[in-house]
C-alpha positions in Angstrom: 0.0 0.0 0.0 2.8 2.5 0.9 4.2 1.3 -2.3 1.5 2.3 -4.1 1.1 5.6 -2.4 4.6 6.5 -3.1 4.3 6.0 -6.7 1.0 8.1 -7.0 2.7 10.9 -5.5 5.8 10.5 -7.9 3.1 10.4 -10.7 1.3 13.7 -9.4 4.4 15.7 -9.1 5.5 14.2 -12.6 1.9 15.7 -13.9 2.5 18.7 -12.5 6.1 19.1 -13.8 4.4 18.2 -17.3 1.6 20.4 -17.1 4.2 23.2 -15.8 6.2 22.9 -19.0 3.2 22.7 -21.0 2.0 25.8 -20.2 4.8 27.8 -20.0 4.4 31.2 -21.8 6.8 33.0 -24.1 7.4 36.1 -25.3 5.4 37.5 -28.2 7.9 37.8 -31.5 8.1 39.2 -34.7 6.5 35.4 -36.2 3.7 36.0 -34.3 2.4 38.3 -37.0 1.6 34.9 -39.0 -0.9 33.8 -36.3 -2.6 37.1 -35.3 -5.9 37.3 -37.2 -8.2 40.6 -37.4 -12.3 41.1 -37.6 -14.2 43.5 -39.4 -17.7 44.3 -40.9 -19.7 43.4 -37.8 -23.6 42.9 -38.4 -26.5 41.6 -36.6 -29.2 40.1 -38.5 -32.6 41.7 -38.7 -34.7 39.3 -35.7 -31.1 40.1 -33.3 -30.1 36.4 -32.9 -27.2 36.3 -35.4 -23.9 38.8 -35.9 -21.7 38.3 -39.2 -18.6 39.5 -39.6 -15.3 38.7 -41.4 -12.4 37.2 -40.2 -9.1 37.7 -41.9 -6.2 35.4 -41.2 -2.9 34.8 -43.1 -2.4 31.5 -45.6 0.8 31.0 -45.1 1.3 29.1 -48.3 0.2 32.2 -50.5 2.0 34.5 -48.2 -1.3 37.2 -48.2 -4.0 37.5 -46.2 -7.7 35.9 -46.6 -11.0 36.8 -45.6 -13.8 34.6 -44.8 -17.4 35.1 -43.6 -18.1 33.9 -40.2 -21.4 33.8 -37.9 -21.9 33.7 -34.2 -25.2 34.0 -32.0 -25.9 36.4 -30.3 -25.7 34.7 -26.5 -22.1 33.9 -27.8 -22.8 29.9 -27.6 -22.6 28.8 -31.5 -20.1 30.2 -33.9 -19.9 29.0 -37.5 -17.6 29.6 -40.0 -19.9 30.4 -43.6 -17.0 30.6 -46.5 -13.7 29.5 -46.7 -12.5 29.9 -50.1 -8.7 30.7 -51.2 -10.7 33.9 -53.0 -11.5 35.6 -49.9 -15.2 37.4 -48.9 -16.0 40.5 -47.4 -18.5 43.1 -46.2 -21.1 40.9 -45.3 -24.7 42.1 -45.2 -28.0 40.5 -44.1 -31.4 41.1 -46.6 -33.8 42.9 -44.8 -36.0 39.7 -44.2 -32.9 37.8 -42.7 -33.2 35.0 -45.5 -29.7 35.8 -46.9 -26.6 36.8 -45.8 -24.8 39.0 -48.8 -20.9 39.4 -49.4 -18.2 40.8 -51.6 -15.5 38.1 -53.3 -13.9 38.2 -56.7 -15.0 34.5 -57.2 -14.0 31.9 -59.8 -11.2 34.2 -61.3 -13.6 37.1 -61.9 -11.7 40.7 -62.6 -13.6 42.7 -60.5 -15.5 42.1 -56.9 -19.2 40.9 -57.0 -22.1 40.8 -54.6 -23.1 36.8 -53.8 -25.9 36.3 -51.6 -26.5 33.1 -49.4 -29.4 31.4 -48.9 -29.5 31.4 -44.8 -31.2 28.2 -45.5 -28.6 26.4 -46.9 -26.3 25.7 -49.9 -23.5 27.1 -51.5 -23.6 31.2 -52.5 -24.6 32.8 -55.8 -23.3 35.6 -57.6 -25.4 38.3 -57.8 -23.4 41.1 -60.0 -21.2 41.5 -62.9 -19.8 44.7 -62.5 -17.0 45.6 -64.8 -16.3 48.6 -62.2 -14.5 48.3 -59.0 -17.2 48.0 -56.1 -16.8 50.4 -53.4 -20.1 50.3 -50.9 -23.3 48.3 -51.3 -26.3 48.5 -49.2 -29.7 47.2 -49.3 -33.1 48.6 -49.4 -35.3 48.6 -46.6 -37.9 46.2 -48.3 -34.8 43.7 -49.2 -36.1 44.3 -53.5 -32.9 46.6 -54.2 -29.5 46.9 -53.7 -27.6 50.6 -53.4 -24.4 50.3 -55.2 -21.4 52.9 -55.4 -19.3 51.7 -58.6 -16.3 53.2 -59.3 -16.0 53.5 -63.3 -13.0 52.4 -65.6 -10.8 55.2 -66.8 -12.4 57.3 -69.6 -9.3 58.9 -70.9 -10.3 58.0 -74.5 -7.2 55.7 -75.4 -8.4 52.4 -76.6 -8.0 49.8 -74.7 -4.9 47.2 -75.1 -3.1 45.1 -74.0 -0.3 46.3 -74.1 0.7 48.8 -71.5 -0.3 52.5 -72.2 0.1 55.8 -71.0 -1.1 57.6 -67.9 -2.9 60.8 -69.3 -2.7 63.4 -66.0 -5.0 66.4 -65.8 -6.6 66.3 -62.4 -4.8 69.2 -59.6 -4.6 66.0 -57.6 -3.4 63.4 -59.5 -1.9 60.3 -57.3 -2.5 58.9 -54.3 -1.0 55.6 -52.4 -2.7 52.8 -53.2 -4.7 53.8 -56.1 -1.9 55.0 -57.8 -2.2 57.5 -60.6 -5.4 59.2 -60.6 -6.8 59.8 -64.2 -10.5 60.0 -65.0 -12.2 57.4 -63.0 -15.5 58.5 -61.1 -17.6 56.6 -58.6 -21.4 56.9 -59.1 -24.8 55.5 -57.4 -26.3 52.7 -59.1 -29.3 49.8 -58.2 -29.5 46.3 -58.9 -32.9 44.8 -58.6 -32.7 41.5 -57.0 -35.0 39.6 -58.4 -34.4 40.3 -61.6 -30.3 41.8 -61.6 -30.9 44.4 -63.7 -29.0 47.3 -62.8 -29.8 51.1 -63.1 -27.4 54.1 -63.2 -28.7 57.1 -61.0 -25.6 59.2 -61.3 -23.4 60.2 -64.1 -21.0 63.4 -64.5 -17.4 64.9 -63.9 -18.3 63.8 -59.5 -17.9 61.4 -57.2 -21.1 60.4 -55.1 -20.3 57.7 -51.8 -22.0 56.9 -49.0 -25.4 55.8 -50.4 -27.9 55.4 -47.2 -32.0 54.7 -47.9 -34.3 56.2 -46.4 -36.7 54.3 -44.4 -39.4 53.8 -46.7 -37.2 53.2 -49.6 -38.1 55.6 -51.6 -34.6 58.1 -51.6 -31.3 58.1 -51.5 -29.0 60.0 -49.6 -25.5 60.4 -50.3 -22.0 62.1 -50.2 -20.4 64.4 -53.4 -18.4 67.5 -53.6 -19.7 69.1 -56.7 -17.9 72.1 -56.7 -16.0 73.2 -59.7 -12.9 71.9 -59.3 -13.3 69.0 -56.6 -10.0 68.5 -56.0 -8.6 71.7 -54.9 -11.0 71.3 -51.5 -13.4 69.6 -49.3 -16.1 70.6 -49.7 -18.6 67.1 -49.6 -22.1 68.0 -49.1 -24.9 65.7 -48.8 -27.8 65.9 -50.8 -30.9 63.6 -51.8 -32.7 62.0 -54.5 -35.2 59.5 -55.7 -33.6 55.9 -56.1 -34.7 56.0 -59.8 -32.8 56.5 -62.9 -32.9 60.5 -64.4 -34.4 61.5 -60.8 -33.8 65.3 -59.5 -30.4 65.9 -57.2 -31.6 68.1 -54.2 -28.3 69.5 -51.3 -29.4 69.5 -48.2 -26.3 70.6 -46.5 -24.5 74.0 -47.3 -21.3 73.8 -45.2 -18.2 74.7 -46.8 -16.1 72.3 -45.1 -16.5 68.9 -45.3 -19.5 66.2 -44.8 -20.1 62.6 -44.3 -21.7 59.6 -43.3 -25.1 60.4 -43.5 -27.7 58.5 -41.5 -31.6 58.6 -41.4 -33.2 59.3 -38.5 -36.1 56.0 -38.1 -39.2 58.0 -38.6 -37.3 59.9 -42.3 -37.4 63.5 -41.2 -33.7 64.0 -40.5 -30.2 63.2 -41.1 -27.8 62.5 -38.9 -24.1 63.4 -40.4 -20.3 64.6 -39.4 -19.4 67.5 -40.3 -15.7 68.9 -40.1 -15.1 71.7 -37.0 -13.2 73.8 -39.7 -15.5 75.2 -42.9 -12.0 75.4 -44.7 -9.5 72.3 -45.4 -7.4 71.5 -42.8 -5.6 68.1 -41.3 -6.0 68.8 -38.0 -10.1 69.1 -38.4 -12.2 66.6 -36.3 -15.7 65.4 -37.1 -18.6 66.9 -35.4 -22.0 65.4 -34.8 -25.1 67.1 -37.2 -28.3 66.8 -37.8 -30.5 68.4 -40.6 -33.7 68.4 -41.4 -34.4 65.6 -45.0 -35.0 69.0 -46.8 -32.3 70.7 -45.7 -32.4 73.9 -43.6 -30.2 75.0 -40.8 -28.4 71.9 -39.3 -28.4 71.2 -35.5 -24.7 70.8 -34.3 -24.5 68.4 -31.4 -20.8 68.1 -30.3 -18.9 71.1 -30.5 -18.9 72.1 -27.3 -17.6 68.4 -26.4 -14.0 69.2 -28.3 -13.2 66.0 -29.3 -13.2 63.8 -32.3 -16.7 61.6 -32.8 -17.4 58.3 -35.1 -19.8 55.6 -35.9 -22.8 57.2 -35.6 -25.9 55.2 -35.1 -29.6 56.3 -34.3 -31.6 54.8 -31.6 -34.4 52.7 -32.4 -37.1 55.3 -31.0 -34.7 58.3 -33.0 -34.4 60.5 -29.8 -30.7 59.9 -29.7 -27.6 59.1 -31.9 -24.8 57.2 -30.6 -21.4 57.6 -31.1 -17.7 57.1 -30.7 -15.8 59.4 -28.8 -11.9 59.8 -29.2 -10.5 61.0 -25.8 -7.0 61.2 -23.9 -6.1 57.3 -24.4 -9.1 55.8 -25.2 -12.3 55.7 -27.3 -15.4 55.3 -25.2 -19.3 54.8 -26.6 -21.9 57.7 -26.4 -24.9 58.9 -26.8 -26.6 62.7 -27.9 -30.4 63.4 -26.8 -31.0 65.2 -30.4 -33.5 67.9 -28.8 -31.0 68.7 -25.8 -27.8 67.8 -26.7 -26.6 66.1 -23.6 -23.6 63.3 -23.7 -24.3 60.6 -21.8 -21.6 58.1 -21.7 -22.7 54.3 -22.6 -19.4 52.4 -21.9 -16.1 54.0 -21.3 -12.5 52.9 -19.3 -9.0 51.8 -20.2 -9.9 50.0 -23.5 -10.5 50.8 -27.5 -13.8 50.7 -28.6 -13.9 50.4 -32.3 -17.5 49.3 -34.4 -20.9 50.0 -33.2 -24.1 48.5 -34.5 -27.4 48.5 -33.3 -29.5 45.3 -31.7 -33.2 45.4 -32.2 -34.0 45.1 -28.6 -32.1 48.5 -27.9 -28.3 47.1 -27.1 -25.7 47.5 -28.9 -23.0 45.4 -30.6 -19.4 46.5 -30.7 -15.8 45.7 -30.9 -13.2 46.2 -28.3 -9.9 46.0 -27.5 -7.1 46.1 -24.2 -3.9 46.3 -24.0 -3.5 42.6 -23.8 -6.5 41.6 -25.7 -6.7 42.0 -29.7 -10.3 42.9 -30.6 -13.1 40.9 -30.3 -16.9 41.4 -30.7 -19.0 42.2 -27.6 -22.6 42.6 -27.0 -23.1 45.8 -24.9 -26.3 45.7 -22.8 -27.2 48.4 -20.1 -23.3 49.8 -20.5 -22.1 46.4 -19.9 -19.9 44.5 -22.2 -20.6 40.6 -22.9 -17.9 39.2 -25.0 -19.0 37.5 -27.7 -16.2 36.1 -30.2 -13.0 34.3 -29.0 -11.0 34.3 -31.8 -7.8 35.3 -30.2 -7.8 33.0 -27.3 -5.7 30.7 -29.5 -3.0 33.2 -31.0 -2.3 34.6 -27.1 -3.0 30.9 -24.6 1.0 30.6 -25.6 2.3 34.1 -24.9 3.2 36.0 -22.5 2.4 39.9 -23.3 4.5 43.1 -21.7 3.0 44.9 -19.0 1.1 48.6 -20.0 0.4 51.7 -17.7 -0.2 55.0 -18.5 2.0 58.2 -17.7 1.7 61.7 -17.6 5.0 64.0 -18.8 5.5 67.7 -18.8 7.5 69.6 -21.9 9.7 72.1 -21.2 6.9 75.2 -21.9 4.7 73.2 -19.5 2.4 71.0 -21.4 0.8 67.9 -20.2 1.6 65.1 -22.5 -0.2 61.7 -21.7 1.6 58.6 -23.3 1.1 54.7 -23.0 4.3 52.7 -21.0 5.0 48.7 -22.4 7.5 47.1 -19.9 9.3 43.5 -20.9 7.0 40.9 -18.4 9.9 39.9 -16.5 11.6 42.9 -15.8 13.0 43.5 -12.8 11.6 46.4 -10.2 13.6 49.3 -10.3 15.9 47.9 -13.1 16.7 50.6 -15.7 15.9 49.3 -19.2 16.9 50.3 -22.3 14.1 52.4 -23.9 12.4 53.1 -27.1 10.7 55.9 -27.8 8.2 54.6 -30.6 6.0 57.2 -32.1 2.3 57.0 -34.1 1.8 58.8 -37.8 -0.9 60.8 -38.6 0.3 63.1 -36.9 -3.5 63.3 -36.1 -4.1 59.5 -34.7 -3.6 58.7 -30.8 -2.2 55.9 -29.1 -5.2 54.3 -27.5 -5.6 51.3 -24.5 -5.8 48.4 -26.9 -3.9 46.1 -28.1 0.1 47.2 -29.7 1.5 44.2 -31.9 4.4 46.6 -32.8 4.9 47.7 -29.0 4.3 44.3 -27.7 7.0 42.8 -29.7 9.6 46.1 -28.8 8.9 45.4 -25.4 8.6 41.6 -25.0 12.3 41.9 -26.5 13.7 43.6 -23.6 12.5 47.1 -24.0 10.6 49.7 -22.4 8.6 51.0 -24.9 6.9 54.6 -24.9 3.5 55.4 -26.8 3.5 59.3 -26.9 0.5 61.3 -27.9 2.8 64.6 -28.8 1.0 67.3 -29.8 -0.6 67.4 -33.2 -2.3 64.0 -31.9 -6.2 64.0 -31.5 -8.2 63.0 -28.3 -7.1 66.6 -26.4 -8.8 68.8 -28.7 -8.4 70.9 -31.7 -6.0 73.6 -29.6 -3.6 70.4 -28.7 -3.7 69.1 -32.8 -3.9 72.9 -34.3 -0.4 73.4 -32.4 1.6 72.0 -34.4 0.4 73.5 -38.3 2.7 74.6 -40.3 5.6 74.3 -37.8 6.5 70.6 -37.9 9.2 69.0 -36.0 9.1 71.8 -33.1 6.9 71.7 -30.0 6.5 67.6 -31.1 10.3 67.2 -30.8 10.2 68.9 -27.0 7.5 66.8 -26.3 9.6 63.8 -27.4 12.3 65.4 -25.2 10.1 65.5 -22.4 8.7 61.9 -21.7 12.2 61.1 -21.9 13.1 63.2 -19.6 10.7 61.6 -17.3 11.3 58.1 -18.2 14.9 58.6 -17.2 14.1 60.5 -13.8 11.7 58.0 -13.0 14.3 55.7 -13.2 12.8 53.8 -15.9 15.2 54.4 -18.7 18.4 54.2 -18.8 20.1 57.5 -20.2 22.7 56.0 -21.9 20.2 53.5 -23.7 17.6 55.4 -25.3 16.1 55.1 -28.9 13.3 56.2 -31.0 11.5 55.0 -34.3 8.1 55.3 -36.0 6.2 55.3 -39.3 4.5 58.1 -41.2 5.2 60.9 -39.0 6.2 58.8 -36.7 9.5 58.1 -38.5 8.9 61.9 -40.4 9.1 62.9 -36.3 12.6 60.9 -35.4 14.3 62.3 -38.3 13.7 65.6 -36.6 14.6 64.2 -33.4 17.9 63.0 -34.4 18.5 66.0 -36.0 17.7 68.1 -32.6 19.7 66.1 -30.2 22.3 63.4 -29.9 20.6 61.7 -27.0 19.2 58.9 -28.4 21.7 55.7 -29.4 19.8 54.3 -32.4 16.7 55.1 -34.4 14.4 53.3 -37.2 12.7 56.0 -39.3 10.1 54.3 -41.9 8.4 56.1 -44.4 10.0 59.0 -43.4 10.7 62.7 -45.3 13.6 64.9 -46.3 13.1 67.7 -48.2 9.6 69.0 -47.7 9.8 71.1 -51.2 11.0 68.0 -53.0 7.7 66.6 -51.6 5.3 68.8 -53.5 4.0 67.2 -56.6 5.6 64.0 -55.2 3.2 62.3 -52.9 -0.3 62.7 -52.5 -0.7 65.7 -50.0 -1.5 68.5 -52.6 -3.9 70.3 -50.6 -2.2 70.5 -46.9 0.8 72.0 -48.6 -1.2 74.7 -50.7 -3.4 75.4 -47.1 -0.9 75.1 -44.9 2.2 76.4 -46.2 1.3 77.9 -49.4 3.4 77.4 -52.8 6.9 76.5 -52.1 7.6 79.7 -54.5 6.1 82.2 -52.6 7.3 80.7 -49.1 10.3 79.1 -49.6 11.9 80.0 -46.0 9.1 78.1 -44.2 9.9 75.3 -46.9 13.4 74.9 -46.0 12.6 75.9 -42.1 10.7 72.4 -41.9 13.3 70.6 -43.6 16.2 71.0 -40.9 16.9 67.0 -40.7 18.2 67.1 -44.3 19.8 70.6 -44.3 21.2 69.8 -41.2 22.1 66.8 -41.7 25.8 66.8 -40.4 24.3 67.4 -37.4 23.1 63.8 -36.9 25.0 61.5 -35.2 22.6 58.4 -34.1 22.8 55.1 -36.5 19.6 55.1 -38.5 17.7 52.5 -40.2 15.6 53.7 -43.0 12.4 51.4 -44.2 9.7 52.2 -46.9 7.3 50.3 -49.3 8.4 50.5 -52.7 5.2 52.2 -54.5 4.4 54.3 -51.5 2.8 57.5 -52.9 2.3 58.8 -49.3 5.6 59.3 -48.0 7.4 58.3 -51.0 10.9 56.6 -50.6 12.7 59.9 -51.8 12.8 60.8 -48.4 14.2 57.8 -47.1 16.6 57.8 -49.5 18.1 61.1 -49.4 18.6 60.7 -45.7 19.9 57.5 -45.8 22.0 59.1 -48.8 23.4 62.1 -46.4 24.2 59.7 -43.4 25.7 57.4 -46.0 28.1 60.1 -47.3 28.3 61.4 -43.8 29.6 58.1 -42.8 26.9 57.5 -40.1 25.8 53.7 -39.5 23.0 53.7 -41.5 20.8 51.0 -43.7 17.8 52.0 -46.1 15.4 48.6 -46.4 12.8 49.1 -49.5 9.9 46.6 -49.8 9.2 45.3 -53.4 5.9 46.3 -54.4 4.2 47.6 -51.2 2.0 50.7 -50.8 2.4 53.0 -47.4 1.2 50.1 -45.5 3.3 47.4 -45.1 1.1 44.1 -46.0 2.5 41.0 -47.1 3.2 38.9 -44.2 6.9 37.8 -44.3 7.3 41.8 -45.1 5.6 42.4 -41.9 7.7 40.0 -40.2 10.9 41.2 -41.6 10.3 44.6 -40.3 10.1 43.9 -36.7 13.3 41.5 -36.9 15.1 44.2 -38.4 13.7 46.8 -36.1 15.0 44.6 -33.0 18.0 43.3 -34.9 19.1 47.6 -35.3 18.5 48.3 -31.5 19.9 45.6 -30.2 23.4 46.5 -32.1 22.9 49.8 -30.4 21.2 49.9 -27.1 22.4 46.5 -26.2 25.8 45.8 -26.9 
């Protein structure tokens, strides 16, 4: 008996050891980007017990992503996967009646995306569509017979078509942009496909673009989004305005502001519209949207948020159309809201140290949503009475094996006294009071914000032995239009001594060491550590991605036309602030820190001139420097051994600098 009891004991401590091991957690790592997958396109069906979505994961094989349509109830207890082909679908949609579940895939080798729809009942899907245009936005009508298209035409230059390749024929003021490359004369217009029968009718033609498309509840108009001013592209000026859904109908504008409009929405009963509106009635980056309504035949347009100072999104009536809720950027994070339309009182729905990022409405007056943490990717969660009820699990997988860096937030003070909140990532294992060596890492935009959710890029810095700094200088949204206005037409300056500032702090507070510190970024994030490293000789290493030079050798180069007409004017006529904002290439011999420079090949946002004439001057200079240029890719970094590549060479730079 002893015997026996001795050997069980063995055998439990032998389980333990093995169970131990088996669940020992590592740090995340720059492969992990094969595993992380991403939703999107969250609906809930019309009778509230289903929500589709896509999920979008990489195939390894092919070395892209792929999208797929998936399905989960709405007490989170069954989830069903709907497609899984090696075309990918997107942007699904239910039919009004809940019989079908519509999507977007370029199917069966087709050239150009079609709507399918899905029989809920059963069986494979069908293609709707044959568009020869590229599909932008689709939506259905409220009695399920039509379908609201917005189809972006081929180009109409007038060459005939050919096989072989032929010229880009350029008139537009703006004339490329990343992504779509060179602009020539395509045009996006409103359009309706009958289901039943698939005939489809054009509602729009002309030298516009129209986008947006929203019915209105009894089906019987359109409302949508178009700048028809003369000259489109030297402004912003999107108004909405209204029409029949019928071919040859009358255009009526309902809106009159000289700035910029969006997203319209109809209020449930049809009498108003719901729509942002930017703060500014002149162009401007540093604009945020403000909540509108107007009356459906236009009129003076009651302005809900103004006063609130802070950037709102994802608007969505109520179901009795008192209120319209919303997303609010603020300080961090992005909480849920919602505006009494008669009295304009906020009242916050769901708010904390997390992301929130979709909102959709449930028929029995909750809401679905998506939201992230710090150490939780988003996921879709039912919000009932303010309370989130998570729904999917998709990332329970991708994170059981890792172990994630610590986050907190902080609070810094720049040399003229401003308040500058950031986001701190700290290795899991670090040791208490241990000075670290440090990495400044910096969004783009400049107008974004570093938010509580979930940081691949940071994660990975950290969890390879750094502490890691998100820094919402100024220029960033979330703190109002003062705090992003600050930094117009003065780039590089009171950003720079905010920089200057959180490391300040992290090396008083003893969490940096002084002799250790780097910064990197992309966007302005890397535009923003050039003109660090060009300030100050502090910081040990840097990666600058998609990062600028010259600003004048800019203009005409990448895409933004319009900021550097309202912003600094004509290079000819201002060439002092030109070369003011260029200080990290005129002053190049000023830089000292080894610089890794990183940029997509066809990026028309930041195009790799910059990069390569600073790489070019610390080359000649004889600084340690590297420029890294992606075959094929766009601003955005997409292909996944691309994506991989860059953190590896990211941690491979500061670890030959801050480390050895």
């Amino acid at each position: 008996m002893k015997t026996k009891l001795f050997l069980f004991a063995i055998t439990c401590v032998f389980c333990a050891n093995l169970k131990a091991q088996t669940t020992a957690k590592r740090p995340i790592a720059a492969s992990d980007v094969y595993r992380l997958s991403s939703i999107g396109s969250p609906k809930v069906s019309p009778d509230g017990a289903w929500v589709a979505y896509a999920l979008s994961s990489v195939d390894t094989a092919k070395n892209r992503r792929n999208a797929d349509i998936w399905m989960i109830s709405w007490d989170g207890q069954q989830s069903i996967q709907l497609t899984s082909s090696p075309d990918g679908e997107s942007q699904p949609q239910w039919s009004p009646d809940g019989k079908y579940l519509s999507f977007v895939s370029a199917r069966q080798g087709a050239t150009a995306a079609q709507i399918w729809l899905m029989d809920r009942r059963g069986g494979e899907g069908k293609q709707l569509t044959t568009l020869k245009g590229d599909l932008q936005e689709y939506l259905w009508s409220p009695d399920g017979k039509k379908i609201a298209l917005a189809i972006q035409s081929a180009d109409s230059t007038g060459i005939p078509k050919s096989k072989q390749p032929q010229p880009y024929v350029l008139d537009r003021y703006h004339f490329k942009q990343d992504v779509e490359g060179y602009l020539q004369k395509k045009r996006t217009h409103l359009y309706v496909v009958d289901v039943a029968t698939k005939k489809l009718d054009t509602l729009t033609r002309g030298d516009y673009n129209e986008s947006s498309p929203a019915w209105s509840p009894d089906g019987k108009f359109l409302a949508f989004v178009s700048n028809r001013t003369p000259e489109p592209d030297k402004n912003e000026n999107s108004d909405i305005w209204v029409m029949e859904a019928k071919p040859k109908a009358a255009i009526k504008q309902i809106t009159t502001w000289t700035g910029s409009e969006s997203s319209p929405a109809w209020s449930p009963d049809g009498t108003q519209i719901a729509y942002f509106r930017s703060s500014s009635p002149t162009y401007t980056i540093y604009d945020q949207n403000v909540l509108a309504v107007v009356s459906k035949d236009g009129g003076e347009p009651n302005v809900l948020s103004t006063v609130l100072d802070r950037p709102v999104s994802n608007l969505r009536w109520t179901k009795d159309g008192q209120s319209i809720a919303v997303l609010v950027s603020d300080d961090r994070q992005r909480y849920v809201a919602q505006y009494a339309v008669k009295t304009k009182q906020l009242v916050k729905i769901a708010d904390g140290n997390r992301s929130f990022s979709a909102l959709e409405n449930h028929p029995n007056g909750a809401w679905l949503t998506m939201l992230s943490e710090p150490r939780l990717p988003a996921e879709l969660f039912a919000l009932e009475n303010g309370t989130p009820r998570r729904l999917t699990k998709h990332h329970e997988e991708f994170l059981a094996p890792l172990d994630l860096a610590t986050v907190e937030g902080f609070v810094s003070t720049s040399k003229d006294g401003t308040k500058v909140s950031g986001l701190l990532f700290k290795p899991s294992k670090a040791v208490a009071n241990q000075k670290l060596p440090t990495i400044l890492f910096i969004h783009g935009g400049p107008t974004a914000q570093d938010e509580w959710g979930f940081d691949l890029s940071r994660q990975i810095l950290a969890q390879a032995g750094y502490a890691v700094a998100a820094i919402n200088y100024r220029g960033s949204n979330g703190r109002g239009l003062a705090f992003c206005n600050a930094i117009s037409a003065d780039w590089g300056n009171k950003e720079v001594m905010d920089l200057h500032g959180v490391a300040d702090y992290l090396v008083q507070t003893g969490v940096a060491d002084p002799n250790k510190l780097g910064i990197g970024g992309w966007s302005y994030g890397g535009i923003l550590t050039n003109y660090a490293i060009a300030s100050d000789t502090r910081f040990k290493a840097a990666v600058s991605g998609a990062s600028s030079a010259q600003v004048m050798a800019l203009y005409g180069v990448d895409q933004y036309i319009l900021q550097y007409e309202n912003e600094l004017g004509p290079p000819w006529k201002n060439v002092d602030k030109y070369m003011k904002l260029s200080y990290p290439f005129l002053q190049m011999d000023k830089i000292k820190t080894p610089t890794l420079f990183l940029v997509g090949e066809k990026d028309f946002n930041v195009p790799s001139v910059g990069s390569e004439q600073m790489y070019q001057g610390l080359r000649s200079l004889g600084i340690p420097t590297q420029l890294i240029i992606y075959p094929g890719q766009f601003h955005g970094i997409t292909v996944p051994n691309f994506q991989k590549d860059r953190f590896e060479r990211y941690i491979g730079w500061f670890d030959k600098y801050l480390k050895n």
